[in-house]
C-alpha positions in Angstrom: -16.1 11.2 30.2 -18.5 10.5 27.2 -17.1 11.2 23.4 -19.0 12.9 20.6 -18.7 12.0 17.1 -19.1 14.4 15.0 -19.4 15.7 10.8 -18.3 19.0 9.8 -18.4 19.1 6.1 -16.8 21.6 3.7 -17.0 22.9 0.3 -13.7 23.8 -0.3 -10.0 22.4 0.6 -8.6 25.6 2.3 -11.2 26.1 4.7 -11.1 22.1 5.9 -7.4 22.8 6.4 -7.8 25.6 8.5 -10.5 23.4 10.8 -8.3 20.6 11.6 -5.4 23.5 12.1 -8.3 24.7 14.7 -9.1 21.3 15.4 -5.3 20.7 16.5 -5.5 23.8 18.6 -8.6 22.8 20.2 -7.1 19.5 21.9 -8.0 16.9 19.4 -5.6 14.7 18.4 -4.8 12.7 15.3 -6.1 9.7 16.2 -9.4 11.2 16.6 -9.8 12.9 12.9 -11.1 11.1 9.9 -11.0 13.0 6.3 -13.4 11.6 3.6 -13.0 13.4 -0.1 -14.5 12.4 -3.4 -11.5 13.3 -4.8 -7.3 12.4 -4.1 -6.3 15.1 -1.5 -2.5 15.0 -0.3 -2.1 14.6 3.6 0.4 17.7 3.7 -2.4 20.0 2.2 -4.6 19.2 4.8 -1.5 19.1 7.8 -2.3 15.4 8.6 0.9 13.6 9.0 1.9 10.4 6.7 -0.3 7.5 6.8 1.2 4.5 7.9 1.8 2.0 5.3 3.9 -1.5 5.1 3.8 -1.3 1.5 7.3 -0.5 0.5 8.7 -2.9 3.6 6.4 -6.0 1.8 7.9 -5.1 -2.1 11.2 -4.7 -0.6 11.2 -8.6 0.8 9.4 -9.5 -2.0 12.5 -8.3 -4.2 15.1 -9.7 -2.2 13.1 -13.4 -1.9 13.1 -12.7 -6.0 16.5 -12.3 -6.0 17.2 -15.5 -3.6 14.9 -17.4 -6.0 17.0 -16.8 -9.4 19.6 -17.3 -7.8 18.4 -20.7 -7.1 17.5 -20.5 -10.5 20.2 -19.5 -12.0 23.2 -21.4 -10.1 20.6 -24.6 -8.0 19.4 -26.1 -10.9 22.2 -26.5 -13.0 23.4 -28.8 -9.9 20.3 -30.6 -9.3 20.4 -31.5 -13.4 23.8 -31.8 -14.2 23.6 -31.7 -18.4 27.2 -31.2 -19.3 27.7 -28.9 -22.4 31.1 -28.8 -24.5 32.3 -25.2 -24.5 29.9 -23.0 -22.5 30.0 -22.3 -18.3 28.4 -24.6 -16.1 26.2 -21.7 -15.4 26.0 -19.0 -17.8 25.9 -15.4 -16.9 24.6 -13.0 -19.5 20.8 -15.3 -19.5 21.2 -15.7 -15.7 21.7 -11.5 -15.6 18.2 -11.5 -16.9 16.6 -14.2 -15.2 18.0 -12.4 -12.0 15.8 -9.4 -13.2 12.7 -11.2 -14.2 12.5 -12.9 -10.8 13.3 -9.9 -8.8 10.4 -8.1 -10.4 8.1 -10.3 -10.9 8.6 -10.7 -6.4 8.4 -7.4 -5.9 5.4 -6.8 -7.8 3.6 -9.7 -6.6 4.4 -8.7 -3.3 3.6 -5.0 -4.0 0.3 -5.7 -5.1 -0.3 -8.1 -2.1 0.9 -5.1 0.1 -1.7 -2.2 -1.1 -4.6 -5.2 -0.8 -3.9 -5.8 2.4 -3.3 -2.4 3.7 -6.3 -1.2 2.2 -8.5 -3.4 4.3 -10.5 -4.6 1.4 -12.6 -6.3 1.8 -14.3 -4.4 4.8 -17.9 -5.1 5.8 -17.9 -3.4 8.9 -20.4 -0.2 9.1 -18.3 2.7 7.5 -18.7 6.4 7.7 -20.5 7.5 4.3 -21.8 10.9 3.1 -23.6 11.6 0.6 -22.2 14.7 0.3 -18.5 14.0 -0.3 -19.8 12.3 -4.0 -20.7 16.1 -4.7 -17.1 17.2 -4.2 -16.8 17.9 -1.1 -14.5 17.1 2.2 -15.9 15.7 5.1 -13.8 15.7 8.4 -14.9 13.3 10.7 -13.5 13.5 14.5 -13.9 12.6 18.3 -14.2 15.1 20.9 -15.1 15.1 24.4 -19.0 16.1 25.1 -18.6 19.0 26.9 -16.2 20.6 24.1 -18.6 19.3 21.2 -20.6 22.6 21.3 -17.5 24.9 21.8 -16.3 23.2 18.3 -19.3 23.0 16.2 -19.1 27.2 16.9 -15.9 27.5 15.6 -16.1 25.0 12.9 -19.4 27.0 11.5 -17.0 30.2 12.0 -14.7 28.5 9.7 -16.7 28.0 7.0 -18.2 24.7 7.6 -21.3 24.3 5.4 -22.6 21.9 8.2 -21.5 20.1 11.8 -23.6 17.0 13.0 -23.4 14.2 14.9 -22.3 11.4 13.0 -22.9 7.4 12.7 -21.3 4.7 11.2 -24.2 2.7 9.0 -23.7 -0.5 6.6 -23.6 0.5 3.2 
């Protein structure tokens, strides 16, 4: 069974919700549906679920090896460079509170921003779908269907309010 690929783009939000709605109905799954928009659009207003993301896992580990680290910080060096100092701890608490902190965020940002680089796939220099269109403001909704349903859909996409539906190719930009 040979798959289509196909473009319906839209002017508004509402009626690219209602076409992956239909699109859902029609037997298409998830998987198969691509939205492109010029502008932020949440995946709830368009019924898509969550995208998947390692993100918070990554800043997460980053902040705990943080933690580890000023800890070494804080209570391994003073071992490893025993300077004895009349009066005060061997390893004082109030500076080692905030060198604690610093470590912890500086880890969890580092690994943050190491995180949303790698899930973005950046760099990507693989052909891409691009319309010219979406810089104009508004959404394109790319999907797969099977051949014999491609007609069937294009109908009911253009009954939706699709300003166009077209086969589509990725190209290098």
């Amino acid at each position: 069974m040979s798959e289509a690929t196909l473009l319906a783009v839209f002017e508004d939000i509402d009626p690219a919700a209602n076409a992956i709605e239909k699109l859902h109905e029609l037997g298409v799954t998830d998987e198969n549906i691509n939205v492109i928009s010029g502008v932020p659009v949440a995946h709830k207003m368009l019924g898509r679920p969550h995208p998947p993301t390692n993100v918070s896992r990554l800043s997460m580990g980053g902040a705990i090896a943080g933690f580890l680290f000023g800890l070494f910080l804080n209570f391994g060096t003073p071992h490893l460079y025993n300077v004895p100092v009349g009066g005060q701890f061997f390893t004082p608490i109030p500076p080692g509170m905030i060198i604690l902190f610093e470590m912890t965020m500086l880890f969890a940002l580092l690994a943050t921003f190491l995180g949303v680089f790698l899930d973005s796939d950046f760099p990507n220099y693989q052909p891409m779908e691009y319309v010219a269109e979406v810089s104009d403001g508004k959404i394109a909704v790319f999907f797969r269907c099977a051949q014999q349903e491609a007609l069937k859909i294009t109908e009911t996409l253009n009954k939706l309010g699709a300003e166009s539906v077209r086969p589509a190719e990725a190209r290098q930009l």
